[in-house]
Structures are given as C-alpha cells and as structure tokens.
N, C-alpha and C positions, 0 to 999 in steps of 0.2 A: 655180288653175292648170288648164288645159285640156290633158287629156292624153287621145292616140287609144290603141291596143292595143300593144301591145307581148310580146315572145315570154318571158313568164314560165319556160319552159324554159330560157332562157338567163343566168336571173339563181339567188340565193340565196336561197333563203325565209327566212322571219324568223318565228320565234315569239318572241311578246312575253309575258314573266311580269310581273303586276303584282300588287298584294294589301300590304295595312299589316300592319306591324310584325308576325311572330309568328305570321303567317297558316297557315306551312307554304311560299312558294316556293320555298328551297332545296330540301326536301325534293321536291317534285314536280322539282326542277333534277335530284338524283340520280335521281330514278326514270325520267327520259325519258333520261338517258344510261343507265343501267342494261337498259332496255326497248330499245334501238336500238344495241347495241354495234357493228352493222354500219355504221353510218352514219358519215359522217365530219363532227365537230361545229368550228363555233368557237363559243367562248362571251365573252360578254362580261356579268362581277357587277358589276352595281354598290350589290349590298345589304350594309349592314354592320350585326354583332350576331349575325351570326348563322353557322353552324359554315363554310358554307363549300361548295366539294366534297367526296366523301367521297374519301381519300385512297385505297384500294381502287380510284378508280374515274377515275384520272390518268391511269394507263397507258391506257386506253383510249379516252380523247380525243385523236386525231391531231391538231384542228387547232388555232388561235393558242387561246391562251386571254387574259384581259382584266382584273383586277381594279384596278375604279374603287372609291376608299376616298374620304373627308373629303371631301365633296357629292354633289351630284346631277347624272347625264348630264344631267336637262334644264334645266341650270342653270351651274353653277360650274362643272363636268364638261365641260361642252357640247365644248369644243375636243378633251378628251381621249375623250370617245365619235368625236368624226369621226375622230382621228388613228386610232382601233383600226378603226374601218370601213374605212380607207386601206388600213391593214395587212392584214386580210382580203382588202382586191376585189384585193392582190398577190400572194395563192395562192388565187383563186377557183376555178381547177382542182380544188383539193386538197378543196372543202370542199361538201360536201350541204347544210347546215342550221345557221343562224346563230339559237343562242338568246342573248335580252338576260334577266336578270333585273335589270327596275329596282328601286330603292329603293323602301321600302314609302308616303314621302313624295313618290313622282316624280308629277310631272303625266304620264298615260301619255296624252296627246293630242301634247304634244309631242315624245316618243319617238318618235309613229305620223310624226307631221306630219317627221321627217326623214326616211321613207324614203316618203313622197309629195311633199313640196314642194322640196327639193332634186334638181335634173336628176343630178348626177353619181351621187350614192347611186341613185334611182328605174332607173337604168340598168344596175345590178348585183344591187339587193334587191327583193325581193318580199315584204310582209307575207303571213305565211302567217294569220296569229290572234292573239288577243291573249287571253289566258288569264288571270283574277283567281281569285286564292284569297282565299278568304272565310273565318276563322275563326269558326263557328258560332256558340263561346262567349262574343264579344263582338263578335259584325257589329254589331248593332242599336244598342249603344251607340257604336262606332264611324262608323255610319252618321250617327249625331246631332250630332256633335261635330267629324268630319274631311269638310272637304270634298272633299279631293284623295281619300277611299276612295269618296265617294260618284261621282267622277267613273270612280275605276279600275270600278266596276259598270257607269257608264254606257255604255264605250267596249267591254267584255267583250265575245268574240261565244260563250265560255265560261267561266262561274262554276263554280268546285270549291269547292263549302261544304264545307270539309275541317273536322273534328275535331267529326263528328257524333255522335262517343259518349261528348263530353263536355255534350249537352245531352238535353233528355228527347224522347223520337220524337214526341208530338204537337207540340211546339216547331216542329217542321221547319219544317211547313208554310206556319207563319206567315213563317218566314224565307224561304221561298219565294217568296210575296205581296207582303212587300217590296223582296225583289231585281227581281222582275217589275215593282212598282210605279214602279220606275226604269229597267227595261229591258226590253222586254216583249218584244223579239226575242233576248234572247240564252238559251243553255244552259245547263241549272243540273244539273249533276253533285254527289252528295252522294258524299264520300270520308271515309277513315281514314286516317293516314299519305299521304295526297295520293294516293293507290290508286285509279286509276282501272280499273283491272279488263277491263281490253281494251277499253276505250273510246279509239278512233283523236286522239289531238290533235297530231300532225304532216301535212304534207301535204292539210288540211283543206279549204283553198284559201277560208278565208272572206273572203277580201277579191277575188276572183275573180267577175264577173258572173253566171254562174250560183247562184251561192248569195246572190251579192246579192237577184239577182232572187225566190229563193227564200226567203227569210226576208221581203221585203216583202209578199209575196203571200199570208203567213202572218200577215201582223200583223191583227188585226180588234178593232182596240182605235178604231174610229173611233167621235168622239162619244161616247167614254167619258166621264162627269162623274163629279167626287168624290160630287158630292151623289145619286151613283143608289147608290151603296154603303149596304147595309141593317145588314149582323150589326154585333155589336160589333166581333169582333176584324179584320173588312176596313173598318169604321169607322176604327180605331186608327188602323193601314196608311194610309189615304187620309189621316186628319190629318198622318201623318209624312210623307208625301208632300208634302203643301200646305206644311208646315212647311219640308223641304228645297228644294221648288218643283224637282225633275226630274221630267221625265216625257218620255212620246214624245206627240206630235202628228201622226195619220195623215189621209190629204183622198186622195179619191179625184173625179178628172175624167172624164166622157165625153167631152170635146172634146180638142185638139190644142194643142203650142203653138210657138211659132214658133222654133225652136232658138238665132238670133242674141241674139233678146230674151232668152228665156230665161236665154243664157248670163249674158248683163251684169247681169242682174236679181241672181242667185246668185252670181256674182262679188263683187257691191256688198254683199249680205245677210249672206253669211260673212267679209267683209272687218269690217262695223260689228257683226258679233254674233261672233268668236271666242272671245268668251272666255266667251259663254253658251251656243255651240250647239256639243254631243259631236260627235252623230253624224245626218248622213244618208242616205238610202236610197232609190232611188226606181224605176220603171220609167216610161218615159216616152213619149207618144206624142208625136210632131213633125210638122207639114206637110211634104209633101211627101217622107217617109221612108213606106218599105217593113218597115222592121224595127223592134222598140222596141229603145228606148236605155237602156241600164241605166247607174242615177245611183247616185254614191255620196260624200260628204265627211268628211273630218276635221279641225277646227279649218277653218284656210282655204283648204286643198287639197281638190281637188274633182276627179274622173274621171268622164268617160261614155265607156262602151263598147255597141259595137253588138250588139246582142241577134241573135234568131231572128225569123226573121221572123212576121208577126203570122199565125193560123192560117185557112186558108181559112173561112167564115164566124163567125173571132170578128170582135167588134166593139175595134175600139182602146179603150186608158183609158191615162187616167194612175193612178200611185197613188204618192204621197211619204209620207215617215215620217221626222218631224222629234226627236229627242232630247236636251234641253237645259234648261237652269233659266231662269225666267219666260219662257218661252215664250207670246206672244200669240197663241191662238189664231186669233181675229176677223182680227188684220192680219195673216198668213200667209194666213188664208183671201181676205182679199179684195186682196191683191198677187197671190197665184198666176191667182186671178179674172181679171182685168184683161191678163193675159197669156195669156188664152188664145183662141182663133182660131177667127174664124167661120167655119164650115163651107161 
C-alpha cells in the first residue's frame, strides 16, 4: 500500500508489547501505566497465564480497557481486536496512548500490518514501537525452537532482555550478539523486573521518518558474511544464525531510481515474499526529487514519506536494509540494480 504523510498528531499512538511466554510483558504492562499515571491509556491484553493488571493500578486507567482470552488477535481474535479498535477510535478524544499486549505466540507482523494496511484503523492509529521482552534465562533456547520469538526480535525497534540476574554477567553479551545477529538495528535494553530506569519507551516515534532514516543510516552491517566471523563464541552466533536463516541485508546505491518503477518493483516483492520478509527500511534517492524519500515496510504494507532535502554539496545515495529469513542476497542486489537510472 502506497501511503503519502499524514498528521500523526491527530491519530493515537500505539505501543506494541510482544515477547514468548513468561518474558516479563505484563510486567513492563504495569510499570508503563505506573510510570505515566498522567496519561490517559486504553489497553487492549490479549496474553493469557499470566496475572494480568495489577489491580492497585485500575483505577488509574481512564480509558476502554480489552481483554482478548482463548486465541490470538492475529488469528481467531482477529474480528474481536478490530471490534475493540472500533471501540477506541469512539472515545479517541479521551485517549493519549493505545498499548496492545500481544500473546506471547502472536505473529507480531500481523499486529503491525493492521495499523498499516487497513485505511480506516492507519486514519486513527499510529505505531508508536514495538517493544520485545526477551527472557534472558531461556532466549537462546527459545530462539532455537520458536519461530514466532525469533520473528517478535526481528520486528523489535526495542529489546528488554529482562531477568538479567537470573543469568551470569559475561552471559549477557553473547545474548547480545544474537539478538543483534537477527536485528541489527534494533535496542537492546538490559532490565530487572522490566525496569527500564528512565529510559523513554512511549512517544518514541519509531515508526516516524526521522528515526527511520536514522536507524538506516546506522546500520553498517553491509557485506557482512558468516564466514568473516573468527572467535568461537561469534562463530557459535553466526552458525545459529545460518541455522535460523534471519538476518538484515543492507546495499547501498550511488545512483537514483525511478519512483514509479520502484514502486511496482516493491509492491510485487513484498506481495510474493510476506511471509519471509520482517522488516524494511530504506532512504531513497529518486529522479527528478529534490528531497530523499524515507522507505519503510511491514509484511506487505509499505510507506514513503518525504524526507529533508538533500544537503547543499552532499551527493545523493540510496541505502535499503532488508530483514527476513532466506534472504537472497545476489537477487535483491541485482533486481534493485536494474532499477536504477542512468544519470
């Protein structure tokens, strides 16, 4: 879907909690209504097994509240997520900040993908972030076995490796490496009790062009190969990696490319790859544009919005950063190729 800008001041931000079974998201659920008593929340759980809100902390949610039990919103649910969204955009006045906590088994692409790909929801909400809680004490096994957690890492734009004092401190690291090794633009916050310690996760604006453009521009993982990794333990990493098969794929252009092409090319790409490609991110030079275009997709929704203009004597580029399982390198490189425009 091709969508131009739109006044995100006039919709509802959305933080997305995802993270498997046991993670800790409720807990980070109480502690961002606890941290922000001012705010006026609606919430919509769809996690069950686990305590809940903390009852202390009812009274001071003004807006709708939501509890989705026996499935998942991005599934069996699906009708009763849109019907609580309804509910919501009917007291949007009343309400600052819509958190979801999905199921710890929710595909969180399809979460995202209803407040991009749906016109009537995109007209009211606004992805603020999407937030995975990572259980220290069993990511790594988790990551090996669940593919829906390896995806909740992929789509993250922040990881709370929460219940880091139940592993040993040089442990961290390596869980570091692997989160990274799946996502190599996202945040990795180490917590206790989901304790983020004055670190901002409301109002983030990471689904916002400026931070797009800014986490793209940060990624320098281009032409990274498994086989340039040397020690053992980023050895390990890179086999589980190859074993999972996510990773990011980054190409950077000094040419231009033709916006219409473009688009259909992307169009056609994420239509026949959704259900292997997370996430993208791109900054883009166009013919005949003055400003770059800041590119961004989830599953098969897809936004560009107009950037800043390019700066007196830089030189235009492209730079895309592709995120998903069996990613071909080669044929991404040489379709974007072929689409690009002689000078």
């Amino acid at each position: 879907m091709f969508q131009g800008n739109s006044p995100s001041s006039q919709r509802i931000p959305v933080t997305i909690i995802t993270g498997f079974l046991g993670s800790g998201k409720t807990t980070l659920l109480n502690n961002i209504i606890r941290q922000h008593h001012g705010l006026r929340f609606a919430i919509i759980e769809n996690e069950f097994g686990e305590m809940g809100i903390d009852g202390d902390l009812l009274d001071s949610v003004d807006g709708p509240m939501f509890e989705l039990v026996n499935g998942c919103i991005c599934c069996s649910l699906h009708n009763d997520f849109y019907k609580a969204l309804q509910l919501i955009i009917e007291k949007q006045s009343h309400i600052d900040h819509l958190l979801v906590e999905a199921t710890g088994i929710a595909d969180p692409l399809c979460v995202v993908d209803v407040f991009m790909a749906n016109e009537t929801i995109s007209n009211h909400f606004v992805v603020d972030s999407v937030i995975c809680v990572a259980n220290a004490n069993d990511i790594e096994e988790i990551l090996d076995s669940e593919s829906e957690a390896r995806k909740q890492i992929a789509v993250a734009d922040l990881v709370l490796l929460n219940k880091i004092d139940m592993v040993r401190r040089d442990h961290i690291s390596t869980l570091r490496q692997l989160i990274s090794g799946i996502n190599p633009m996202t945040k990795i916050l180490e917590t206790t009790f989901a304790h983020t310690n004055g670190t901002p996760l409301l109002q983030t604006h990471a689904y916002s062009h400026r931070h797009v453009e800014a986490t793209t521009l940060s990624f320098d993982n281009i032409n990274l190969s498994l086989q340039d990794v040397a020690s053992d333990v980023q050895g390990r990493l890179a086999r589980a990696a190859h074993r999972h098969d996510i990773h990011a794929e980054g190409f950077v252009f000094d040419g231009c490319f033709d916006l219409e092409m473009f688009n259909i090319w992307m169009a056609s790409y994420l239509y026949f790859n959704q259900q292997s490609l997370y996430r993208v991110k791109g900054i883009l030079n166009f013919k005949g544009k003055r400003k770059k275009f800041v590119f961004q997709a989830v599953k098969g929704s897809y936004i560009f919005e107009e950037g800043n203009e390019w700066k007196e004597g830089e030189t235009p580029f492209s730079k895309i950063v592709f995120i998903g399982k069996f990613l071909n390198r080669k044929e991404l490189e040489n379709n974007l190729c072929k689409l690009l425009q002689k000078r």
